[in-house]
Backbone bond lengths (Angstrom), bond angles and torsions (degrees), N, CA, C in turn:
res aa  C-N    CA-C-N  psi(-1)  N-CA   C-N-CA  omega(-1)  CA-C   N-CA-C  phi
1 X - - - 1.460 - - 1.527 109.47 -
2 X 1.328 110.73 145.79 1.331 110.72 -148.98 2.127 99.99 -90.67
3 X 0.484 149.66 116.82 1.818 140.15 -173.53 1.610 116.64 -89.97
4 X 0.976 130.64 31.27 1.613 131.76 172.47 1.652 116.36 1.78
5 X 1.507 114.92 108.72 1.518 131.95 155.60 1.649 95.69 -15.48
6 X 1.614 110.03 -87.11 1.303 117.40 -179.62 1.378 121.88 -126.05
7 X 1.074 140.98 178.73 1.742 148.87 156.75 1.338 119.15 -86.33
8 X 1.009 117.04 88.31 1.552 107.46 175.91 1.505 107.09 -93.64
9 X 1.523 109.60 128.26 1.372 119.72 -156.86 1.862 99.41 -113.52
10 X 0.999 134.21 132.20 1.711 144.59 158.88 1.867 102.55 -91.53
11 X 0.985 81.71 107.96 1.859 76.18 -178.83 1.927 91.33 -101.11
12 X 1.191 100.14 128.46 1.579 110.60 -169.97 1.598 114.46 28.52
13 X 1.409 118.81 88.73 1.184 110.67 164.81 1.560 127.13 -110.68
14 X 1.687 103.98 151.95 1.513 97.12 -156.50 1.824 106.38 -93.03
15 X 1.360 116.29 -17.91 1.374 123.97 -171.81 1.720 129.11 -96.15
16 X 1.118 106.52 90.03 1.318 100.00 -164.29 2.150 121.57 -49.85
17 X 1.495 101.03 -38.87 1.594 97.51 143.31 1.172 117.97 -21.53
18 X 1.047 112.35 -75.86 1.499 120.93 -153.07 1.795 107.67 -72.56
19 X 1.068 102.22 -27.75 1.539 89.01 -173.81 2.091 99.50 -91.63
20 X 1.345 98.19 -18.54 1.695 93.17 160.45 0.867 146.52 -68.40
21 X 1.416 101.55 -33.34 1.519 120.56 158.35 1.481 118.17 -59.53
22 X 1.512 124.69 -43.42 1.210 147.54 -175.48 1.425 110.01 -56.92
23 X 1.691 102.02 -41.72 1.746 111.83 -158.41 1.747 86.22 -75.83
24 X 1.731 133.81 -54.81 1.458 137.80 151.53 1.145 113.56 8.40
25 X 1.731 120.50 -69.87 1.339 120.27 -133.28 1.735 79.26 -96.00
26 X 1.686 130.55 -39.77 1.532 117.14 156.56 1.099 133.69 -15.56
27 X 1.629 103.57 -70.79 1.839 117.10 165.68 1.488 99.73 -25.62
28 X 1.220 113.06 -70.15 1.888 131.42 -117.96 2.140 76.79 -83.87
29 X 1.499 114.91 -27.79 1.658 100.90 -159.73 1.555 96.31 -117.79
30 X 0.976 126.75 6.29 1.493 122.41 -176.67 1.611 126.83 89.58
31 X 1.308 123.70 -3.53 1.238 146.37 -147.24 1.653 99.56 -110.33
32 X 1.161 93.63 144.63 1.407 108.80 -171.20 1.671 115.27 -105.63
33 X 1.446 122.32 123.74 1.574 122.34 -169.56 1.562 102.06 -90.66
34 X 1.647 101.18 140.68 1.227 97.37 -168.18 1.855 77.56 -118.24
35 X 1.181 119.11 169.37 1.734 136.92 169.80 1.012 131.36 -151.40
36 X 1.521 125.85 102.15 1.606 132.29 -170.83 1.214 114.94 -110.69
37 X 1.375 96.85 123.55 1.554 113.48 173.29 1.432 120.65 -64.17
38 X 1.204 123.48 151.22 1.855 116.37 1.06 1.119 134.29 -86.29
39 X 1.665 116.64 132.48 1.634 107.85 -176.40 1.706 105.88 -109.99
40 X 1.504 90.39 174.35 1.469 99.49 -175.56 1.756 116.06 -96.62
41 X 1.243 94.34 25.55 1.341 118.45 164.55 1.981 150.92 -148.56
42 X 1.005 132.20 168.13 1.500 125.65 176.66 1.198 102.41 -64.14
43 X 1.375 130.56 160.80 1.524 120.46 158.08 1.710 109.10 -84.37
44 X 1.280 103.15 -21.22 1.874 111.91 171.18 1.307 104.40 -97.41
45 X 1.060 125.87 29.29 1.091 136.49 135.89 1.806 126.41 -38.31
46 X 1.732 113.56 106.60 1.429 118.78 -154.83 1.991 97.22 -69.35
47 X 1.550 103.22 -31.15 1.635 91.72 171.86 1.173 128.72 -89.76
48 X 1.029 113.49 7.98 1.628 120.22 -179.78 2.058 91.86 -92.21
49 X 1.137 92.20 -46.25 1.913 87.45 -178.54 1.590 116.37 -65.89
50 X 1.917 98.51 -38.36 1.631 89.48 169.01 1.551 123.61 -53.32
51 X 1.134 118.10 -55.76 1.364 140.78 -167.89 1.855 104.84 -44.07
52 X 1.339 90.61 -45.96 2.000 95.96 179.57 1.236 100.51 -98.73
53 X 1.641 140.91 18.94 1.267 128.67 147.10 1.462 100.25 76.01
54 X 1.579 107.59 -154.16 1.626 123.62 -160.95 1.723 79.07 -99.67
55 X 1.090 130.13 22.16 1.796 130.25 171.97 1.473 109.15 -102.36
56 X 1.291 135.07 6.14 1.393 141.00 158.67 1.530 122.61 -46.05
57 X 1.313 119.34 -52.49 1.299 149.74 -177.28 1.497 133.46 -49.23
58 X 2.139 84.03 -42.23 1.124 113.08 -178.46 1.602 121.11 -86.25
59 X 1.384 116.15 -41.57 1.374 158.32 135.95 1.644 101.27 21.57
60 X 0.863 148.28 124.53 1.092 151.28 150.74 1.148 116.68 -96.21
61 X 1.522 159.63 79.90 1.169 176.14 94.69 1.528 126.59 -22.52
62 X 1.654 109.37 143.14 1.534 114.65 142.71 1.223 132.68 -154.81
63 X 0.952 139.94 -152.93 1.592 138.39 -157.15 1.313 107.47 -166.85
64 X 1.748 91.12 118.06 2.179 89.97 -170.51 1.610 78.18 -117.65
65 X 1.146 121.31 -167.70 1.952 153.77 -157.86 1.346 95.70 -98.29
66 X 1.412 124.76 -72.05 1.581 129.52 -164.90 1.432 102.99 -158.57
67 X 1.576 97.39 179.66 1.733 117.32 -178.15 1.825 105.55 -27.21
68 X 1.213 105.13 -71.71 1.491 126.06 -177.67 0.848 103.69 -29.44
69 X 1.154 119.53 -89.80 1.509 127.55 172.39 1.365 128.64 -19.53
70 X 1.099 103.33 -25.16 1.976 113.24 -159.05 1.507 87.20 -120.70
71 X 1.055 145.15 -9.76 1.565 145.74 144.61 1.992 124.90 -66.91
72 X 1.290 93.49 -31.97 1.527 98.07 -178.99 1.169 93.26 -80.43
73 X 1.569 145.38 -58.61 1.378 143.08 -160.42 1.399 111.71 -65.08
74 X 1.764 111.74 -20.29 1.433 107.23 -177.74 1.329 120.65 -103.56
75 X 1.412 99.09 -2.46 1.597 107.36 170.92 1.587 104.79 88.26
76 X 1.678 112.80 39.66 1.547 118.55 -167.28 1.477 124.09 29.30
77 X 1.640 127.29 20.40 1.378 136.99 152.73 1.534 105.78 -20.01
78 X 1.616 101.70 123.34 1.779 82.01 168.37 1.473 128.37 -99.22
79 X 0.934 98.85 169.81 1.883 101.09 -149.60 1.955 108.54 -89.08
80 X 1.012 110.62 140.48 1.502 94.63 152.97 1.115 128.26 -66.59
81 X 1.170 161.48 126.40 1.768 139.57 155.73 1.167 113.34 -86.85
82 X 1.360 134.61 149.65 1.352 155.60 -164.94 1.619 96.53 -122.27
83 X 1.595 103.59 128.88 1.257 106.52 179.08 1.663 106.29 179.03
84 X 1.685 103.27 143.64 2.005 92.71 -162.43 1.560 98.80 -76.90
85 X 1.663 108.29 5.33 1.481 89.67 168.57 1.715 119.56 -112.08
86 X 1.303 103.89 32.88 1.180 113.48 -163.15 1.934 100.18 -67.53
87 X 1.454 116.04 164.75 1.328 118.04 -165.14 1.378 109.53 -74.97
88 X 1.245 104.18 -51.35 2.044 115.01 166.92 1.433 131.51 -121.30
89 X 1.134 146.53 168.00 1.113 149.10 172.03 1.426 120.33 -53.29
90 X 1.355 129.37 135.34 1.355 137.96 -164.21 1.679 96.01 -67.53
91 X 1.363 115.75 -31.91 1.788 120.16 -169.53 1.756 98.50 -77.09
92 X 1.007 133.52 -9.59 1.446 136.22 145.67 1.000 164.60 -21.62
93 X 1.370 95.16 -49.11 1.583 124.32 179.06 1.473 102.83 -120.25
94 X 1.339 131.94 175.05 1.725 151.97 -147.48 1.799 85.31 -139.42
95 X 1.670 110.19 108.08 1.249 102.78 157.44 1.219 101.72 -93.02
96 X 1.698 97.76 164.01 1.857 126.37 -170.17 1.586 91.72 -115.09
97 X 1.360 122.84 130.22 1.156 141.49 152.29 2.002 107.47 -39.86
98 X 1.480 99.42 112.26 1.405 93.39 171.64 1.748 90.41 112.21
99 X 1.525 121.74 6.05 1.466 116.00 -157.53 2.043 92.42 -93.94
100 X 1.614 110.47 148.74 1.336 121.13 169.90 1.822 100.22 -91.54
101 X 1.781 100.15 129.15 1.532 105.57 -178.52 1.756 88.28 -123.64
102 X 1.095 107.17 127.48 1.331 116.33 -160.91 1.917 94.36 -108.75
103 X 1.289 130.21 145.51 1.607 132.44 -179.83 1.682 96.05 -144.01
104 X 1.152 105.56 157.10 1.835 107.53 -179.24 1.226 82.36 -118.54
105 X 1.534 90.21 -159.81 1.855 130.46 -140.43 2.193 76.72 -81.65
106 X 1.565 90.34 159.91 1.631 99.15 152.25 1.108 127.62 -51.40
107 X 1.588 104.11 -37.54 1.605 99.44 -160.46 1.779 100.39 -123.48
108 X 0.855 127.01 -22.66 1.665 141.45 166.54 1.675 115.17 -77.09
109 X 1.105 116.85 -28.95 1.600 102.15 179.56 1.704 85.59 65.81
110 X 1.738 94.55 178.69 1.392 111.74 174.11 1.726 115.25 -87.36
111 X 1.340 116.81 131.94 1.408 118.77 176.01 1.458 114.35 -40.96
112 X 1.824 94.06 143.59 1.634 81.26 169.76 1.436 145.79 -83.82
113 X 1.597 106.29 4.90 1.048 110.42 146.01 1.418 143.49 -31.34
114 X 1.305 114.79 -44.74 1.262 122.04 -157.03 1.294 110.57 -86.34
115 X 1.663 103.94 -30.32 1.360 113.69 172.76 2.120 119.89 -79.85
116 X 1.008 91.31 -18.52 1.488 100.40 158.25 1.639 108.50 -75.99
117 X 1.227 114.53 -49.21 1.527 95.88 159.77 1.060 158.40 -60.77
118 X 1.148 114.81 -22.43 1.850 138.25 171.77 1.418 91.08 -152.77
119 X 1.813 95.31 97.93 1.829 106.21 -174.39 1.696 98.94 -112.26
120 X 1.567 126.47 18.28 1.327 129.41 178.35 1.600 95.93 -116.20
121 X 1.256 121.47 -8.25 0.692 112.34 -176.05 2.195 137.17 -120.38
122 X 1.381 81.15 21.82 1.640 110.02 -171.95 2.296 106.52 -83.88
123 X 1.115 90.94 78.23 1.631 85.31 163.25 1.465 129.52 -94.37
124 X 1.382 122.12 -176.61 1.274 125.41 -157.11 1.811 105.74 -167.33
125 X 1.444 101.08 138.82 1.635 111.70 179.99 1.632 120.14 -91.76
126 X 1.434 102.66 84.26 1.538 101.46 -159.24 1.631 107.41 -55.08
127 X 1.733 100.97 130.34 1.803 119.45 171.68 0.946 106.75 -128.54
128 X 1.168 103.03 159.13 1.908 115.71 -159.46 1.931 97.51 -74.44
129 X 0.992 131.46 161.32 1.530 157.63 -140.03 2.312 85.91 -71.33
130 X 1.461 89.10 -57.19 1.719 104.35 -177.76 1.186 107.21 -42.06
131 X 1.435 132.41 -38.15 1.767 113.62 -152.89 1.749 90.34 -116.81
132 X 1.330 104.85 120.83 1.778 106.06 -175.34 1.848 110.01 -47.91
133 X 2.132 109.60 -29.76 1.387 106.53 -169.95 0.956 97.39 161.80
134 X 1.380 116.04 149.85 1.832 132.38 -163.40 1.751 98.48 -69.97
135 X 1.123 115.27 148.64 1.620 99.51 142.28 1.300 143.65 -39.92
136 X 1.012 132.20 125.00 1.591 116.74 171.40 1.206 122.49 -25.10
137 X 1.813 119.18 -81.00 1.785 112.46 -176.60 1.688 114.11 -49.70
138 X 1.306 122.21 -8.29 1.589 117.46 174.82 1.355 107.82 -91.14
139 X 1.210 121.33 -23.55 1.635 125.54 -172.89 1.673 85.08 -82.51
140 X 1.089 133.66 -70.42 0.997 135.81 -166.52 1.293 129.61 -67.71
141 X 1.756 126.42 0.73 1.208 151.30 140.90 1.695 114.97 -73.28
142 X 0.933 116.50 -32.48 2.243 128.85 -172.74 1.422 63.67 -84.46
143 X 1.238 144.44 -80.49 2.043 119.36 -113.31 1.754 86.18 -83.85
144 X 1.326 125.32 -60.91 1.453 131.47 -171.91 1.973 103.17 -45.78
145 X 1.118 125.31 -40.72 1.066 138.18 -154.55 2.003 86.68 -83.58
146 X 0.826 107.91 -19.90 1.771 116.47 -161.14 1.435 90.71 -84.80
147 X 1.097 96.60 -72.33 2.298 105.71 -172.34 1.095 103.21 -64.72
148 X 1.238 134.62 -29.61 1.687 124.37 156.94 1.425 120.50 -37.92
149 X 1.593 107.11 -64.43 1.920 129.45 -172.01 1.876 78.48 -62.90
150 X 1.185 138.83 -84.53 1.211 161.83 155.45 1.790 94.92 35.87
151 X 1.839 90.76 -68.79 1.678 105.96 -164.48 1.507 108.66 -83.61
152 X 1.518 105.48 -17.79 1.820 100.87 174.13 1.444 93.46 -87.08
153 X 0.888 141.47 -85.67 1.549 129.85 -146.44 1.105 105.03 -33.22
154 X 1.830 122.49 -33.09 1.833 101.60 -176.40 1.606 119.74 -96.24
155 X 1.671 107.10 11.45 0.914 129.51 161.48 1.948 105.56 101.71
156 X 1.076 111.63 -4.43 1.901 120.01 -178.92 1.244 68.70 -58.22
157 X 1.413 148.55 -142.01 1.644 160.45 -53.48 1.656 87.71 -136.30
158 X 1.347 111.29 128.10 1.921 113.54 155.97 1.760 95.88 -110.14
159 X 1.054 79.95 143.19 1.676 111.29 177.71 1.291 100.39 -48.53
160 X 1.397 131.84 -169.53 1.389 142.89 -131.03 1.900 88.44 -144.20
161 X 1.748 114.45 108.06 1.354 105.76 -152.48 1.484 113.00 -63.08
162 X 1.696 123.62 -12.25 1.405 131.34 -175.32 1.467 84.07 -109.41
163 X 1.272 124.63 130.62 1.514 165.59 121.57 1.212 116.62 -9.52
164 X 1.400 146.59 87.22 2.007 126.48 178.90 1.164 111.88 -72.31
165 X 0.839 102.34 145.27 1.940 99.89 179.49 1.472 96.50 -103.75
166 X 1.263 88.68 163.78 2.098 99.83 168.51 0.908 128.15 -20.87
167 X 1.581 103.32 -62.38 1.567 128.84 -144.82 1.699 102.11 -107.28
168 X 1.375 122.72 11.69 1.543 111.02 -170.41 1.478 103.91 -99.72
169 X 1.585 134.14 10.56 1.116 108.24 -166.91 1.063 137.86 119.97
C-alpha cells in the first residue's frame, strides 16, 4: 500500500494544464493528487496527459464526487486551504508528513464554507499587491516544495541522491 508524503487536493478544477502539471510536481515529491468534482475537464483528457508528460503512469491519483467524499477516504484529516486570503503565510506553519493541502478552482478559489470550517487553518503565498495570484501548479509546487525543504533540514526526508537539473525533463 502505497503511503503518500502529502495529499495534494484540486477541489473542482477547471484547467486541465494545470492539473497536469500538478499531477508532475506529485511524481517529482511523492504526494498523491486527489480531484473533486466537478471539473472543467475529462480525466482522458489528451491535455491533462500532455501537461504531466510521460509522468502520468507514474502518478498516483484519484477522483472522488465532492467534499464528503474526499473526507471519508482521508479519514476526515484536516486540510490546509490555500487561499490569497488566507490568515498567515504558508512558510509559518510545520507541515506533518501525511498532511491534506487543499487548492480551488482557477477562477473560484475555495468556497467559503470551508474556511468557516477549519478557520485556523486557511494559508496564503504572500505576492506583491500587482499580481491578483500565482497560478495554481506554481502555488502548488512553492507549498509541496516547502514541507519537503521543511522535512530535510530536520533531517525526516533526504533529498533524492541525483539532483534534476532544469533542462532534463
Amino acid at each position: 500500500m502505497y503511503d503518500p508524503l502529502l495529499h495534494v487536493v484540486l477541489y473542482q478544477p477547471e484547467i486541465p494544464y494545470n492539473a497536469g502539471a500538478v499531477g508532475r510536481t506529485c511524481v517529482a515529491a511523492g504526494a498523491k493528487l486527489w480531484l473533486v468534482r466537478p471539473m472543467g475537464f475529462r480525466i482522458d483528457d489528451r491535455q491533462l496527459r500532455r501537461a504531466g508528460l510521460d509522468y502520468w503512469p507514474q502518478l498516483v491519483w484519484e477522483v472522488v464526487d465532492d467534499w464528503d467524499a474526499l473526507q471519508r477516504r482521508l479519514c476526515h484529516r484536516p486540510p490546509w486551504l490555500f487561499s490569497k486570503g488566507g490568515a498567515r503565510p504558508y512558510s509559518e506553519v510545520r507541515f506533518a508528513q501525511g498532511d491534506v493541502l487543499v487548492f480551488g478552482s482557477e477562477s473560484q478559489g475555495l468556497p467559503r464554507w470551508m474556511f468557516e470550517a477549519y478557520p485556523r487553518r486557511a494559508l496564503r503565498i504572500p505576492v506583491r499587491p500587482d499580481a491578483r495570484s500565482l497560478n495554481l501548479s506554481v502555488s502548488v509546487g512553492v507549498v509541496v516544495f516547502e514541507a519537503r525543504r521543511q522535512w530535510a533540514a530536520s533531517g525526516q526526508l533526504s533529498w533524492p541522491e541525483r539532483a534534476a537539473t532544469s533542462g532534463d525533463g
